[in-house]
C-alpha positions in Angstrom: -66.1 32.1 75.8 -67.1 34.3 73.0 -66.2 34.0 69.1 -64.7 37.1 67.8 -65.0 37.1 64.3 -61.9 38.8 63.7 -59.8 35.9 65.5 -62.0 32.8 63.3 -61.4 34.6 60.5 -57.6 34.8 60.5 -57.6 31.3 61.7 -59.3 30.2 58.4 -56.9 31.9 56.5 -53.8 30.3 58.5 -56.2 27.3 58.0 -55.7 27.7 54.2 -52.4 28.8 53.8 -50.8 25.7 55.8 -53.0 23.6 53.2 -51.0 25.4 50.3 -47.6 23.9 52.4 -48.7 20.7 51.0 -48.5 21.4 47.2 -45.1 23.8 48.1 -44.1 20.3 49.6 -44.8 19.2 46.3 -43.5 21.3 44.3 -40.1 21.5 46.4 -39.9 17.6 46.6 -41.0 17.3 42.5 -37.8 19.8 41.1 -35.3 17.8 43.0 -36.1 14.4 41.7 -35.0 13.0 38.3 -37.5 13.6 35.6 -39.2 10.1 35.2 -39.9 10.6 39.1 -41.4 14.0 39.2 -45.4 13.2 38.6 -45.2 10.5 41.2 -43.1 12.5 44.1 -46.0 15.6 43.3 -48.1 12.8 43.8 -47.6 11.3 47.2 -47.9 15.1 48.4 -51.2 15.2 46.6 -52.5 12.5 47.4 -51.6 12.5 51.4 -54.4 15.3 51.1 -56.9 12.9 50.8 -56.4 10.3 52.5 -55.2 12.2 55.8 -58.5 14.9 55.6 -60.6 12.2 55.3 -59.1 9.7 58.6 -59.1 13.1 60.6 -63.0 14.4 60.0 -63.8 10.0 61.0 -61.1 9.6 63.9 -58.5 11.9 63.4 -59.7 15.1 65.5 -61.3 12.3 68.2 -58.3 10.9 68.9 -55.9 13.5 68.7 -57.9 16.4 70.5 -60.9 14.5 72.0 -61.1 14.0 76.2 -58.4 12.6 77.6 -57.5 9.0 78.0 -54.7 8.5 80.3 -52.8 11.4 78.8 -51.7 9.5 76.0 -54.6 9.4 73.3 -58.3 11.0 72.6 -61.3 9.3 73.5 -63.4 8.6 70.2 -66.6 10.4 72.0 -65.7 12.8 68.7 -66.0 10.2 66.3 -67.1 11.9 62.8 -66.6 15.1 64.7 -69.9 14.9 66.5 -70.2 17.3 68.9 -67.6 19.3 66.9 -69.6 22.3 65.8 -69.1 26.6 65.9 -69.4 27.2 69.5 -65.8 27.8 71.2 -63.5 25.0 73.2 -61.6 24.8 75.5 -58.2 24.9 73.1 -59.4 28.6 71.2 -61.9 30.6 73.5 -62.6 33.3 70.5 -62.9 30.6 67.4 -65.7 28.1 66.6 -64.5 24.6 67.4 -64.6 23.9 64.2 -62.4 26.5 63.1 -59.5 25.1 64.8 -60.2 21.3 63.9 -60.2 22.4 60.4 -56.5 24.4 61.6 -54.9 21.2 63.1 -56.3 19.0 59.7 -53.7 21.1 58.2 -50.6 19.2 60.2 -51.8 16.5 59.7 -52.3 16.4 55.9 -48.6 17.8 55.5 -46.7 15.8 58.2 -46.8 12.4 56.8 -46.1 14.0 53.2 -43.1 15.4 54.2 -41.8 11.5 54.9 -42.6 10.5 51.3 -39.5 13.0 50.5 -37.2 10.0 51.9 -39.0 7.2 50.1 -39.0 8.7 46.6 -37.8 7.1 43.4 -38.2 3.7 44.9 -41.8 3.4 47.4 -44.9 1.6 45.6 -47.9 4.8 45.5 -50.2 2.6 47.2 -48.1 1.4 49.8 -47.5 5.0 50.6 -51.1 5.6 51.1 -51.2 3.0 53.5 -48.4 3.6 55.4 -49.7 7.5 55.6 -52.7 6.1 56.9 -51.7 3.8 59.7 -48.9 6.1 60.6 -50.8 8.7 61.2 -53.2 6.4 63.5 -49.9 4.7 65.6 -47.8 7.7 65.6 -49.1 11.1 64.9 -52.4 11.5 66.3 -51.2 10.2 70.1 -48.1 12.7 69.2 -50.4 15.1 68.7 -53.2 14.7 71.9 -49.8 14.4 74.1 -48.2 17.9 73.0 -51.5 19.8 72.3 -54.3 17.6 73.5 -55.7 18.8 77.5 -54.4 16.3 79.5 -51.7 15.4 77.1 -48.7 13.6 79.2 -45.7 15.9 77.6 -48.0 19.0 77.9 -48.1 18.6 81.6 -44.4 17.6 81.5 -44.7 21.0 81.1 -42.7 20.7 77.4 -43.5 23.4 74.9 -43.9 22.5 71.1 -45.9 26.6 69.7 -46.2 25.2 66.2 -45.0 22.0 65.4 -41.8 21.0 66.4 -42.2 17.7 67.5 -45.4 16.8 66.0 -44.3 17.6 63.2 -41.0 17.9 62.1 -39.3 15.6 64.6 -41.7 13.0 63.7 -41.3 13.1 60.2 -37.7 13.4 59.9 -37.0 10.4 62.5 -39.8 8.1 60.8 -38.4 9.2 57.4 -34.3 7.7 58.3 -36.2 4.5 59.5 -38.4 4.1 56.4 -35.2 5.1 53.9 -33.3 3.0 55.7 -36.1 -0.1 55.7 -36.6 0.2 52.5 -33.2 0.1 50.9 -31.1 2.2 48.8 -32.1 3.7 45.2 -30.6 1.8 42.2 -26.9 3.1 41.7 -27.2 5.1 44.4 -23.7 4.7 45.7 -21.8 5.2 42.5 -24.2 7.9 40.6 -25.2 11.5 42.2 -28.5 12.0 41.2 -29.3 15.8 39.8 -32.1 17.9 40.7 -34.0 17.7 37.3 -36.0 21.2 37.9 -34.1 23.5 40.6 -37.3 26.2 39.9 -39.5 23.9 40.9 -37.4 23.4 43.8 -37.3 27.8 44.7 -41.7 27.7 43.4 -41.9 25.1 46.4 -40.1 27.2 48.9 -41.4 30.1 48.2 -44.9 28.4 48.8 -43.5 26.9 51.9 -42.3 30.5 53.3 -45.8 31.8 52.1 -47.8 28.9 53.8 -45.5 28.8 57.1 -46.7 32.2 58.3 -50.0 30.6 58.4 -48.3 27.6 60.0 -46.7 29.4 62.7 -48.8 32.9 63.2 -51.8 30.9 62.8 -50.7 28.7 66.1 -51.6 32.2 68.1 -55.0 30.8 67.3 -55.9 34.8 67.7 -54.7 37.9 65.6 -53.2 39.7 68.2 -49.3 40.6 69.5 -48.3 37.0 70.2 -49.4 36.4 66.4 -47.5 39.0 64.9 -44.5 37.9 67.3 -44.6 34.4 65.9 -44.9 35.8 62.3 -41.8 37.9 63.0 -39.8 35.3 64.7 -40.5 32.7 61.6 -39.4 34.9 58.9 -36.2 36.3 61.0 -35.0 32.7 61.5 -35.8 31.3 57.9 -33.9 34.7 56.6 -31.1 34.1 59.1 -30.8 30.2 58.2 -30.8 30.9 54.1 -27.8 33.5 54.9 -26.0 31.0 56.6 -26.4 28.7 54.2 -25.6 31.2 51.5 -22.1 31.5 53.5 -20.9 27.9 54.2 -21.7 27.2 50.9 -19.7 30.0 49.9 -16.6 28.8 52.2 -17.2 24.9 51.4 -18.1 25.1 48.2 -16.8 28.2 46.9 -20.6 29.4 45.1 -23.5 30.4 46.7 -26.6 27.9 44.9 -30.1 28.3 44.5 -30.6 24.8 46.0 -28.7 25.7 49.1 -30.3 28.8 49.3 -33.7 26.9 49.2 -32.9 24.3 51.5 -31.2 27.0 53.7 -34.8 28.7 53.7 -36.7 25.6 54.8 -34.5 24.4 57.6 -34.4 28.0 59.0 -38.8 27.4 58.7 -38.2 24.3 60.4 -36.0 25.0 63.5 -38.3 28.6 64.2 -41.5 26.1 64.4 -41.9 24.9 68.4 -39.8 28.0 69.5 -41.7 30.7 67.2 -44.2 31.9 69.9 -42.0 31.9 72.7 -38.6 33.4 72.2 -38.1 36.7 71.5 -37.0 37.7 68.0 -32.9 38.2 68.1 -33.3 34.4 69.7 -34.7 33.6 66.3 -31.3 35.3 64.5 -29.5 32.7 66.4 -31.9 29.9 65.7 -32.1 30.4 62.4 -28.1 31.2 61.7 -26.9 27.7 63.7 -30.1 25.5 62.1 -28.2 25.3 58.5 -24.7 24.2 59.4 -26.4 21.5 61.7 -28.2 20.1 58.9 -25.5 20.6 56.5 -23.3 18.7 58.7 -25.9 15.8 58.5 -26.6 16.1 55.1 -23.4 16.4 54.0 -20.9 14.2 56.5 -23.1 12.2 58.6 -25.4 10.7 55.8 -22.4 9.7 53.8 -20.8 8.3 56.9 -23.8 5.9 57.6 -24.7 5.2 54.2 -28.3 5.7 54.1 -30.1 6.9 51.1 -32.6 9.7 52.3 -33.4 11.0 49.0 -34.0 14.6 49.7 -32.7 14.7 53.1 -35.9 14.4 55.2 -34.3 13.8 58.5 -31.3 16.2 57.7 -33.6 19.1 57.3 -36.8 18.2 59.3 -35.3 16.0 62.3 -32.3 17.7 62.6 -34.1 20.8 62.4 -36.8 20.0 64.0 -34.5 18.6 67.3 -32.4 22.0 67.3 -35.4 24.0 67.3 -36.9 21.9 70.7 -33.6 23.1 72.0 -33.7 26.0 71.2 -37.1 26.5 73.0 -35.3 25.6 75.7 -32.9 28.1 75.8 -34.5 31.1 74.8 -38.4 30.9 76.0 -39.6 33.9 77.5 -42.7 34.9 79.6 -42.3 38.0 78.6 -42.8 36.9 74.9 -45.9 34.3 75.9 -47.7 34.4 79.5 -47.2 30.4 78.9 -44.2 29.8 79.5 -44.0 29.1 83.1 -40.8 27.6 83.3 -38.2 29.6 81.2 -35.7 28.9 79.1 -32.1 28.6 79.9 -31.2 31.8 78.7 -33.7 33.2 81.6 -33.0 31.8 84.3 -35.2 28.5 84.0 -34.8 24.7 83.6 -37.3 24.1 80.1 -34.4 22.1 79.0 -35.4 19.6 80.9 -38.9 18.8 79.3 -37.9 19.6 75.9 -35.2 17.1 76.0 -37.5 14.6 77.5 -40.2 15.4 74.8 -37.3 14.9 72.1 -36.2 11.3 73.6 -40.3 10.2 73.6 -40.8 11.7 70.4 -37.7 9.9 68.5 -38.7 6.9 70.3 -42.5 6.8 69.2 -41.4 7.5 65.5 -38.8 4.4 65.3 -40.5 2.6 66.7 -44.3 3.0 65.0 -42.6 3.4 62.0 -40.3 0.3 62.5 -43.6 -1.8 62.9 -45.7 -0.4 60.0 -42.7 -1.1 57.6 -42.2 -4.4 58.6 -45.5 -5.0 58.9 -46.7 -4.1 55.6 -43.7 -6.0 53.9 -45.6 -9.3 55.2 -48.3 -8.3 52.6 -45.8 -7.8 49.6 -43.2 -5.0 49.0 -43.4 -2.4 49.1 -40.7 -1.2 47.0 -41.4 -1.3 43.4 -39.1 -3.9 41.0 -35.8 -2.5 39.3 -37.5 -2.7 36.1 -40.2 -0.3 37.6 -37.5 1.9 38.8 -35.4 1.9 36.3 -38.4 3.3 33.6 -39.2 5.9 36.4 -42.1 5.8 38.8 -43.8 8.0 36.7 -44.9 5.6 34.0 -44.7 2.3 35.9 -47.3 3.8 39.0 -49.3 5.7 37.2 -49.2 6.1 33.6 -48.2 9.2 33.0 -45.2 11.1 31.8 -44.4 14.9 33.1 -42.4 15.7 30.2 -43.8 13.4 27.1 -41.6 14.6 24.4 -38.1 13.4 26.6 -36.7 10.3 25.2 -32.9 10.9 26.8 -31.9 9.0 30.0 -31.3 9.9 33.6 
């Protein structure tokens, strides 16, 4: 094993430009709440930085990467990262080891800050810290070692997550319907639609998003060579195809193309590209992208008014729904000749992958119920974690931290 410094470096820059998803994230999730809301939606983003950089240098990395412990969890013979230092490992031959830890912090600052998304208007700030905290211990990090980590069980299932799919966005968006639903609807939820306060905001964030996810995606090469420029290809043909689509069943449905749509269009396209991004060739991700938004739409639109649930800015719509098409979609269209890895081929090809990637799915739904079933319920033994109407009704803003985005607006909303 021998670093190239040309790999290590583009690492580090897919290393930084996932951290700026986080403050898109922010930015994305800030415009479409109500005003009094904005400072402390921008916040959980923010502050999920933090909390989740600083478990994963301690135990993070260890347990989510470190030797294998019955295929299910890392050892903590990392703990602190000890041992963790510029020569290569075994998961990037050309990078320091270092290099891709500091990668891999990057899903797992953004992650659980795509779940505060579902939680927003209504969630106490430091019971979100907490719950990011201990969520990422019960449910992300053994995600994580049995995708990614060597001896993972679902990796030698043989299932195939390039960028994210599972660990990330199927996780999120399942845990985020459980908390939302935990938790309890939004004051006048059910007979007021609340308005995106700042749709700008809402385009800034997705633009950031786009911007970030090349790092995201292309960066999962963990090399700057053909299989990266394939994944930076296939990520921005899906996105592109899913914000068309969007564009045109909001059009037919809705009889205007919007800017929201557009956006959300955009990110679900990001989403449902993510595990299949480095594996399917790049008309696949045309296809991908174009049947990811009327999926969520459906959800968002149908099956969350059906069910009753408040997800506030449709966490589960975009990221689990997403997320669970785009593990299909792996299936179907993998490719060895798009990545020597895949050694059981898609559908499309010839090949069962289905298989795996379904069984993958089932496990990873069922590990985010249930963890966070037991962290919400826990913590709710301790106090609530929702704030009081009063709190709510003055705006999260003021009544968790102080503060006031826009000082000179004395109207309602």
């Amino acid at each position: 094993m021998t670093i190239d410094t040309g790999d290590t470096a583009f690492v580090i820059i897919s290393a930084a430009l996932v951290l700026l998803m986080t403050p898109g994230l922010a930015f994305f999730y800030g415009g479409l709440v109500r005003r009094k809301n904005v400072l402390n939606t921008m916040m959980a983003s923010f502050g999920t930085i933090g909390v989740t950089s600083v478990m994963w240098v301690l135990i993070g990395y260890t347990l989510a990467f470190g030797p294998d412990l019955a295929g299910f969890i890392g050892s903590l013979d990392w703990f602190g990262l000890a041992g963790v230092d510029g020569a290569a490992s075994a998961y990037a031959p050309t990078i320091p080891h270092l290099s891709f830890c500091a990668f891999q912090m990057m899903f797992a600052v953004i992650t659980p800050a795509l779940i505060t998304g579902a939680v927003a208007e209504r969630m106490k700030f430091t019971y979100q810290m907490i719950f990011t905290a201990v969520w990422s211990l019960i449910v992300y990090y053994p995600l994580a070692h049995m995708v990614w980590g060597e001896g993972g069980f679902l990796r030698n299932l043989g299932a195939l997550d390039f960028a994210g799919g599972n660990v990330v966005h199927i996780s999120s968006g399942v845990s985020a319907l459980v908390a939302c639903i935990l938790l309890g609807k939004r004051k006048h939820s059910d007979v007021t639609r609340f308005v995106p306060h700042n749709v700008p905001f809402v385009l800034l964030g997705a633009g950031l998003l786009l911007f970030g996810w090349y790092g995201f995606n292309a960066g999962s090469a963990l090399s700057s060579g053909g299989l990266a420029a394939g994944a930076f290809m296939t990520t921005n043909t899906a996105a592109s195809s899913a914000m068309v689509s969007w564009m045109i069943f909001d059009q037919i449905f809705n009889g205007k193309s919007t800017a929201l749509g557009a956006a959300t269009g955009l990110v679900v396209g990001l989403v449902a590209i993510t595990p299949a991004a480095g594996f399917v060739p790049v008309w696949a991700a045309i296809i991908i992208g174009f049947a990811a938004s009327p999926l969520s739409m459906f959800f968002i639109t149908v099956v969350k008014r059906i069910f009753k649930y408040d997800d506030s800015l449709d966490v589960f719509g975009c990221h689990g729904i997403g997320g669970i098409w785009g593990g299909i979609a792996t299936g179907l269209f993998a490719s060895s000749s798009v990545n020597p890895a895949v050694t059981n081929e898609g559908v499309f090809f010839g090949g069962s992958l289905i298989l795996p990637q379904l069984a993958a799915i089932g496990i990873t739904v069922a590990l985010a119920v249930g963890g966070t079933f037991v962290i919400i319920k826990t913590m709710s033994l301790f106090g609530k974690a929702r704030v009081s109407e009063r709190d709510e009704s003055i705006g999260l803003d003021h009544s968790q931290h102080g503060e006031s985005a826009y000082p000179s607006f004395t109207g309602l909303d």
